[in-house]
NUTORMAR-968376 format. One record per residue (C-alpha): chain; x, y, z; residue in one letter. Coordinates in nm, 2 decimals, padded with zeros to 4 digits, always signed. Layout:
BEGIN
('A',(X,Y,Z),'A')
...
! end
This chain:
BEGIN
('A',(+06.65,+10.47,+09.51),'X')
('A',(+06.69,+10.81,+09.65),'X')
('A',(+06.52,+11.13,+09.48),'X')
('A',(+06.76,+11.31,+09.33),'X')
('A',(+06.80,+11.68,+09.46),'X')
('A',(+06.80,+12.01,+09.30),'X')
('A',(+07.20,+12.14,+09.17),'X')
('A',(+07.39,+12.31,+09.44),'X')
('A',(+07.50,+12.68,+09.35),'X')
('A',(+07.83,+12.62,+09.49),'X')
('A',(+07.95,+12.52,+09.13),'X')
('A',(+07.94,+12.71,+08.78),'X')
('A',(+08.03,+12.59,+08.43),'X')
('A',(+08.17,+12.86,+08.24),'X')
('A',(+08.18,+12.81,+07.89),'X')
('A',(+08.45,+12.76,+07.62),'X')
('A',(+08.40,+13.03,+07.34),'X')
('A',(+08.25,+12.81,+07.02),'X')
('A',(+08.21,+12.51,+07.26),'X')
('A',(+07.81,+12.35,+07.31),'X')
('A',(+07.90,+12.38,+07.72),'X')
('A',(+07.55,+12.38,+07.77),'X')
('A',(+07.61,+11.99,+07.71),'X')
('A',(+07.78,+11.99,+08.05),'X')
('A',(+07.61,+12.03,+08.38),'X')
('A',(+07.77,+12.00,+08.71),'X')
('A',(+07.74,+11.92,+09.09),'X')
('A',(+07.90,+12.05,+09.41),'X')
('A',(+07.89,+11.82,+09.68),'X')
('A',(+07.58,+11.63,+09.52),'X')
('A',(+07.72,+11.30,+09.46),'X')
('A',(+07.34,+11.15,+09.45),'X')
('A',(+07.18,+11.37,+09.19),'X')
('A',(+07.55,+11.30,+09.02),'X')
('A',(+07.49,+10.94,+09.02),'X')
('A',(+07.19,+10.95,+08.92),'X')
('A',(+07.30,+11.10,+08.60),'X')
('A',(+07.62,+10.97,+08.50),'X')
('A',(+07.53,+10.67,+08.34),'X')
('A',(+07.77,+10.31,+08.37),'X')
('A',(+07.94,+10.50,+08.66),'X')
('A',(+08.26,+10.32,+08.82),'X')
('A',(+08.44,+10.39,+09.14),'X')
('A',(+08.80,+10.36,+09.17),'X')
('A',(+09.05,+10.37,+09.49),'X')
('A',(+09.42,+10.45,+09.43),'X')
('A',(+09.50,+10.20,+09.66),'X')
('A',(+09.40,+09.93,+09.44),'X')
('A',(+09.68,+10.00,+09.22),'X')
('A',(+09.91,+10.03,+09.53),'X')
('A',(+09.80,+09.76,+09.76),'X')
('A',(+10.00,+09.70,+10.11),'X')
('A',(+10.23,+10.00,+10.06),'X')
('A',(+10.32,+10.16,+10.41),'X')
('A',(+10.65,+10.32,+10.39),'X')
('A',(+10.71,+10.54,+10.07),'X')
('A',(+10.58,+10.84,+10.02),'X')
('A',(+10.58,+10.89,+09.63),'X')
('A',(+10.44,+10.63,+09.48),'X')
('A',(+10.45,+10.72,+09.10),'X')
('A',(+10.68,+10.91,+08.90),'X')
('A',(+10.57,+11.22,+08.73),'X')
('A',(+10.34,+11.08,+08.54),'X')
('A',(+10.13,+10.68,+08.57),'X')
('A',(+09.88,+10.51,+08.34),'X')
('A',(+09.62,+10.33,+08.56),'X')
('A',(+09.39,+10.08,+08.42),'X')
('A',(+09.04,+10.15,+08.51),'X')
('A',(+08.90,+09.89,+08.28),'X')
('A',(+08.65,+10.11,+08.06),'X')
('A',(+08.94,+10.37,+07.98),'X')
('A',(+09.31,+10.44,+08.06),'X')
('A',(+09.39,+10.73,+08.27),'X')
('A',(+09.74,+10.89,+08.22),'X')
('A',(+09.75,+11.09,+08.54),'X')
('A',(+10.08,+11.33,+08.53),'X')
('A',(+10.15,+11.59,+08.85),'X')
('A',(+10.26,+11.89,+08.70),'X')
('A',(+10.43,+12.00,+09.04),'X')
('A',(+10.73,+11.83,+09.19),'X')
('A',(+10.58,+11.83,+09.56),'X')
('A',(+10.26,+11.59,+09.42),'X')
('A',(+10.17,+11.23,+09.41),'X')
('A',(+10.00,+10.92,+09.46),'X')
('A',(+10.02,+10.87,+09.83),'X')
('A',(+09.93,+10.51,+09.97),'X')
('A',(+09.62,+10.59,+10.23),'X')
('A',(+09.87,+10.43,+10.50),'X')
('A',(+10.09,+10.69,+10.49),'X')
('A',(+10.08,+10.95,+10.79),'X')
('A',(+10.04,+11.23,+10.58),'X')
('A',(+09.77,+11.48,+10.77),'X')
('A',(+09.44,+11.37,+10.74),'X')
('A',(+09.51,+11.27,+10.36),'X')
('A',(+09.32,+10.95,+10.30),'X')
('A',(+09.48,+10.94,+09.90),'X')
('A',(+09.64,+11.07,+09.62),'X')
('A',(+09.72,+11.47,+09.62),'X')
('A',(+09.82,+11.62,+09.32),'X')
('A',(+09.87,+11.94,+09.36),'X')
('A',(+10.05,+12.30,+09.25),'X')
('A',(+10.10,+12.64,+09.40),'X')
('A',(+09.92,+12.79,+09.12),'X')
('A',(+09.77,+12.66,+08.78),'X')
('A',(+09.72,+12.32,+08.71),'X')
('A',(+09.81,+12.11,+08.92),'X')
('A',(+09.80,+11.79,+08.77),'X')
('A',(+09.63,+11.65,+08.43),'X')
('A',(+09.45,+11.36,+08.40),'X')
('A',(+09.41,+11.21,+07.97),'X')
('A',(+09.19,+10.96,+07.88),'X')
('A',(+09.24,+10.63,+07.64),'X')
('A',(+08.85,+10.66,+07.57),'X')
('A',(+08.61,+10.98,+07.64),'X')
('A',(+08.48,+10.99,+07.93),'X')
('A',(+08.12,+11.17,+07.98),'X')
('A',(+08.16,+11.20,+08.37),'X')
('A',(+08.35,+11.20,+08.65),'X')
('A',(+08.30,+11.29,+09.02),'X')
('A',(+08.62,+11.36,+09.25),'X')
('A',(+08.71,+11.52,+09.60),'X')
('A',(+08.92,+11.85,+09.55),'X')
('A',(+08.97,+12.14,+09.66),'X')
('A',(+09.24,+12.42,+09.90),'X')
('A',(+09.31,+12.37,+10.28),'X')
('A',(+09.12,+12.58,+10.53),'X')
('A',(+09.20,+12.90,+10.26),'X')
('A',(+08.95,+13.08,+10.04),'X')
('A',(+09.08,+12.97,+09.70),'X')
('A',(+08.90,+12.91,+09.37),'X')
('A',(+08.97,+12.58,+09.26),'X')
('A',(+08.88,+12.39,+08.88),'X')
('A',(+08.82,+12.14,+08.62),'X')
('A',(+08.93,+12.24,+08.27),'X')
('A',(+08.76,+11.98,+08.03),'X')
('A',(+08.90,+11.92,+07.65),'X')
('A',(+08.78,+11.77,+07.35),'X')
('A',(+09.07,+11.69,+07.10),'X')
('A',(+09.28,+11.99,+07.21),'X')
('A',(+09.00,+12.23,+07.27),'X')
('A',(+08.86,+12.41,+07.57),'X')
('A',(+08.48,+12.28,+07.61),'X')
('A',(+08.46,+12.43,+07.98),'X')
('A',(+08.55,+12.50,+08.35),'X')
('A',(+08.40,+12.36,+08.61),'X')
('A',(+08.44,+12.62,+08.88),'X')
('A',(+08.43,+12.57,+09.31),'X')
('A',(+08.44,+12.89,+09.43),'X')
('A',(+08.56,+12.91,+09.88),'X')
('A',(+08.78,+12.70,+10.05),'X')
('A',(+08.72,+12.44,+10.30),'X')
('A',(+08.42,+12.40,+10.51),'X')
('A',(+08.50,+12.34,+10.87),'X')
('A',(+08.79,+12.26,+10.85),'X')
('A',(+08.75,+11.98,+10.58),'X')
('A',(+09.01,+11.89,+10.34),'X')
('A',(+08.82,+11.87,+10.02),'X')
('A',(+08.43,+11.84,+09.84),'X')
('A',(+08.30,+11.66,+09.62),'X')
('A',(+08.28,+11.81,+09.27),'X')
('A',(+08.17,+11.62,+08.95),'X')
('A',(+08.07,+11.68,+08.60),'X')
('A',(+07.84,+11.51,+08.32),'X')
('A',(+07.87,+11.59,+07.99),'X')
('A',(+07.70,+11.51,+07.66),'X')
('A',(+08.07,+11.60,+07.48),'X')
('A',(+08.30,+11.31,+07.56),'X')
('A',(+08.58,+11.46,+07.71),'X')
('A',(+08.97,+11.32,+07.68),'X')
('A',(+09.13,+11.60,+07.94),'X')
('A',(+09.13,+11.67,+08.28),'X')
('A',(+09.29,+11.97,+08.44),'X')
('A',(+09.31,+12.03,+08.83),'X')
('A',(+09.33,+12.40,+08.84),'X')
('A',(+09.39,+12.61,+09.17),'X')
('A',(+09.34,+13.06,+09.15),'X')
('A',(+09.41,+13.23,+09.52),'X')
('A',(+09.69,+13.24,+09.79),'X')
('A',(+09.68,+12.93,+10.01),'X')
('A',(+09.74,+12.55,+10.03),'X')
('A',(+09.76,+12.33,+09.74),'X')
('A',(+09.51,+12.22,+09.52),'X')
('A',(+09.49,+11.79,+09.66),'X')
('A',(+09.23,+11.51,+09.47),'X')
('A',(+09.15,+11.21,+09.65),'X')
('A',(+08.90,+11.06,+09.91),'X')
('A',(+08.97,+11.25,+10.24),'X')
('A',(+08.92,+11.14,+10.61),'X')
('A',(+08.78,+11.47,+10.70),'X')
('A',(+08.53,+11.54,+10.50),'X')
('A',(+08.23,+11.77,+10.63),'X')
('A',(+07.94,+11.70,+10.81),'X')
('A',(+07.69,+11.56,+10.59),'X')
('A',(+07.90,+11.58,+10.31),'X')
('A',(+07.86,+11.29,+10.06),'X')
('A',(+08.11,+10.96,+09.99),'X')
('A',(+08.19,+10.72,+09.71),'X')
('A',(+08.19,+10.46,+09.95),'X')
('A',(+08.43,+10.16,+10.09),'X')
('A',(+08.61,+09.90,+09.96),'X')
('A',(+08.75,+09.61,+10.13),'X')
('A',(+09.13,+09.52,+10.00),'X')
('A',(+09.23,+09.16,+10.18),'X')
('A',(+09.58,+09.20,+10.32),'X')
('A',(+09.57,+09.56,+10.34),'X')
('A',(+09.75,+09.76,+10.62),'X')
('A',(+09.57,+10.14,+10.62),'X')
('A',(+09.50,+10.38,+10.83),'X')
('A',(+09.16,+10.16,+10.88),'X')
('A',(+09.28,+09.82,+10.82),'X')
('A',(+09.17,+09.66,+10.49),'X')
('A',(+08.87,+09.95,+10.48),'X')
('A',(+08.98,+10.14,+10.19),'X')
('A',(+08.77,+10.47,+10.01),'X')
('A',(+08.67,+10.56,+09.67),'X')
('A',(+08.89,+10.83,+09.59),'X')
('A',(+08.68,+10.87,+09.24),'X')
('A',(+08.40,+10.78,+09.01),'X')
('A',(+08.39,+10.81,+08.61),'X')
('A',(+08.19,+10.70,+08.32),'X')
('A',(+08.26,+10.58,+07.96),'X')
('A',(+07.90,+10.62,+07.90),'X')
('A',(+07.69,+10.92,+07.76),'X')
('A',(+07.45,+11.02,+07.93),'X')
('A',(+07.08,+10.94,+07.86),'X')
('A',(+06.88,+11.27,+07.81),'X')
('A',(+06.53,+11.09,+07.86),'X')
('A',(+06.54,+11.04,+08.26),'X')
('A',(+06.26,+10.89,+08.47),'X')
('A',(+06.18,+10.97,+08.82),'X')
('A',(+06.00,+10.76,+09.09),'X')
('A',(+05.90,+10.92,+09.35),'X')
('A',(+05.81,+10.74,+09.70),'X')
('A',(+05.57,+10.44,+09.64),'X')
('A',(+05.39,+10.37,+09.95),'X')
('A',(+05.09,+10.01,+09.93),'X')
('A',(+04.78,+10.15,+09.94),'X')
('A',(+04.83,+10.47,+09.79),'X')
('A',(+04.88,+10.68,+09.45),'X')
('A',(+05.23,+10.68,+09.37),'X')
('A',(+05.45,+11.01,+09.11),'X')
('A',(+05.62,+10.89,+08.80),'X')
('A',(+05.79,+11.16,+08.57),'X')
('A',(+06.00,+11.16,+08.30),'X')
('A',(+06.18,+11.44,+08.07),'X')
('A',(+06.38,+11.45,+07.81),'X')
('A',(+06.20,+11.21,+07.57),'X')
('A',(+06.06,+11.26,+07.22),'X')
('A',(+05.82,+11.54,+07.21),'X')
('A',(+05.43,+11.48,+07.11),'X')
('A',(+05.52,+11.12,+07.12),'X')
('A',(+05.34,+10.77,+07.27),'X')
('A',(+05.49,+10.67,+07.60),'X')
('A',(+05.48,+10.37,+07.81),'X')
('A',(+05.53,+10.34,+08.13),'X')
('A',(+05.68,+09.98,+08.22),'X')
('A',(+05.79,+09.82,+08.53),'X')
('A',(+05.94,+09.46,+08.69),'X')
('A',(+05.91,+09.28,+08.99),'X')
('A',(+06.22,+09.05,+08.89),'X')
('A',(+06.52,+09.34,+08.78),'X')
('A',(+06.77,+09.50,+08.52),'X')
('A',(+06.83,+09.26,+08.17),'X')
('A',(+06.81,+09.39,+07.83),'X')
('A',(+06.42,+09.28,+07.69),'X')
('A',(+06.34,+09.36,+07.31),'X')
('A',(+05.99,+09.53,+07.25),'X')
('A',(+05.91,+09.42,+06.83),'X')
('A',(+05.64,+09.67,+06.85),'X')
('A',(+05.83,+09.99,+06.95),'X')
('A',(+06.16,+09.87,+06.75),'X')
('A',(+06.30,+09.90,+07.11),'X')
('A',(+06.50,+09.70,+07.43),'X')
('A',(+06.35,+09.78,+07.73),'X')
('A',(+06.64,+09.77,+08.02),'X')
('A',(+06.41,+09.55,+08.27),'X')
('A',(+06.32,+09.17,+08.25),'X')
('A',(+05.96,+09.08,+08.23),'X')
('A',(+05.82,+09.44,+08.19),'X')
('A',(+05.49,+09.46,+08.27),'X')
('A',(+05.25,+09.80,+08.16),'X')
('A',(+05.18,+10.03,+08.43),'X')
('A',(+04.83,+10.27,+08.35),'X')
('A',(+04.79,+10.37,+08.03),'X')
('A',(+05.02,+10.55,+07.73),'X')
('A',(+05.09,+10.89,+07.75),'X')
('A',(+05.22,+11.13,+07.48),'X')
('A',(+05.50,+11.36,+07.54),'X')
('A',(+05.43,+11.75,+07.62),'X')
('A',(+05.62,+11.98,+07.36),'X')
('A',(+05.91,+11.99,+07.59),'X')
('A',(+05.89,+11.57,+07.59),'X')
('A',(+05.80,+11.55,+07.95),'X')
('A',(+05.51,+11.31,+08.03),'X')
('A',(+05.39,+11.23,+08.43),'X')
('A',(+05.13,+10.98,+08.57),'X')
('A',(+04.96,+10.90,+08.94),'X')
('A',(+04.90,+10.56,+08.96),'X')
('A',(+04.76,+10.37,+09.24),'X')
('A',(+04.99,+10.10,+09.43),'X')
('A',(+04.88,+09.78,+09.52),'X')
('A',(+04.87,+09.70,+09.93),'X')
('A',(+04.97,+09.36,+09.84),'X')
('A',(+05.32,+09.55,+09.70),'X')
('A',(+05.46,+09.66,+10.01),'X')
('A',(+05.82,+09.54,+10.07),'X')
('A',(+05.85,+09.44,+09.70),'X')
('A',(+06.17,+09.55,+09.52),'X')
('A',(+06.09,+09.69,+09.16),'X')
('A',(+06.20,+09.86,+08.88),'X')
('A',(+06.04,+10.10,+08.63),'X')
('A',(+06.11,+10.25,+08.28),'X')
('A',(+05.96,+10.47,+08.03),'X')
('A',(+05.92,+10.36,+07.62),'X')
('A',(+05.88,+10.50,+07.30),'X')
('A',(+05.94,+10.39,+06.99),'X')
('A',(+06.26,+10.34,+06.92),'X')
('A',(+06.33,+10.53,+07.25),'X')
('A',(+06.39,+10.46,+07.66),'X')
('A',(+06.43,+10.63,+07.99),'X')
('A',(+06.69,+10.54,+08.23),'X')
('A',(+06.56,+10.25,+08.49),'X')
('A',(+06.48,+10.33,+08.85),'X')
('A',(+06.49,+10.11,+09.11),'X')
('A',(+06.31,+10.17,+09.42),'X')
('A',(+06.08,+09.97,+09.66),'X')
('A',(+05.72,+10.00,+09.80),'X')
('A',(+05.71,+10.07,+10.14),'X')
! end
């Protein structure tokens, strides 16, 4: 597992007056540091819901429920110009799905269940235009995730995502500035460096690159786990980083690992289920700082290298999120 970098600056939450916004953090073309905090994330591509379409271009009305599994999302284009689009369709450079609107929002997305994050490509074409999520809570305002500048390079859209403690039941797509239109979706073009959901393979499917279909977005049911563990690069032979925050403060920790994977393993003596099968103790307890952060250097064993493993942090009644990494 990859380190997870520092927030890009690209991206601001502004706050919703009398809203906890400070619950919501967000990231601008960091789809990594994203992942690593939005718990239970799932990937979606529009094209599953539209599979082997190659000759229409609207493919919804003006407003579609899609079944995502862990929630239903009632997607409705608030413009007449948007839509689904099938990624076979000759459209530009438009993998999926714009939704767009000359100005405000330009389409609205509601949820069955809260969500607690969500990661998406959007932005304006090759114009400088401020472009938005508004995020609601039973009817009120909880805050606005901002991307300020248009495309880079001539790229169609970033990624932008969200995580927030506050489940959230609204969506809006908001565009401010002269230019193109607003568009969601995975892109073709995206720039240089600049980071994807991924692939999916739909049999049968006749794209723009055969059955090779992308991730257009990612969301979670889940709420995010405050007490995070980082692993930093285990190497045989020498001392390897763990750190975690966000934990109890002044409080016992453990820091457990397994050489066999994820399952769901009950600890009697911390009133606890650890998140790893066969967890083993790594070094000796640890109690929290007043902040509830809590480190160690442990040495790794030679013997380790190439060995897949997985680590977590316990207190009573209290644990990390799992990292999995290897020893190289």
């Amino acid at each position: 597992m990859r380190l997870v970098p520092a927030l890009l600056a690209t991206a601001v939450v502004v706050s919703a007056a009398g809203s906890a916004s400070a619950q919501v953090n967000s990231y601008s073309s960091d789809l990594a540091n994203w992942l690593y905090n939005a718990d239970g994330a799932q990937r979606y591509a529009f094209d599953s819901f539209y599979p082997g379409v190659d000759d229409k271009g609207d493919l919804t009305p003006q407003t579609v429920t899609l079944d995502l599994g862990i929630t239903r999302a009632t997607i409705t284009r608030n413009d007449g110009g948007g839509a689904l689009r099938d990624a076979s369709i000759p459209f530009g450079w438009v993998s999926d799905a714009p939704l767009y609107a000359a100005s405000g929002p330009g389409s609205t997305w509601v949820f069955s269940t809260p969500i607690h994050s969500l990661y998406v490509y959007f932005g304006s074409l090759a114009v400088s235009s401020n472009t938005a999520m508004k995020l609601y809570r039973n009817g009120e305002l909880i805050a606005t995730v901002m991307r300020y500048g248009g495309s880079l390079d001539g790229v169609f859209a970033v990624g932008q995502g969200w995580v927030s403690e506050i489940p959230i039941d609204k969506v809006e797509f908001w565009k401010n500035g002269p230019g193109d239109d607003v568009l969601i979706g995975a892109f073709v073009g995206l720039a240089s460096g600049e980071p994807a959901l991924g692939t999916i393979r739909i049999p049968g499917y006749r794209g723009p690159h055969g059955e090779e279909v992308d991730y257009d977005f990612a969301l979670s049911t889940t709420r995010p786990n405050p007490f995070k563990l980082t692993v930093g690069q285990l190497v045989g032979g020498q001392n390897g980083d763990f750190s975690a925050v966000g934990g109890r403060p002044g409080t016992r920790s453990y820091l457990i690992y397994s050489l066999v994977g994820l399952g769901q393993v009950y600890i009697p003596q911390l009133n606890v289920t650890a998140g790893i099968r066969s967890p083993i103790q790594a070094g000796t307890p640890r109690n929290t700082d007043a902040q509830g952060a809590v480190s160690w250097r442990l040495p790794i064993p030679v013997n380790a290298r190439g060995r897949d493993v997985w680590f977590q942090v316990l207190q009573t009644e209290n644990a990390s999120t799992v990292v999995g990494t290897w020893v190289n």
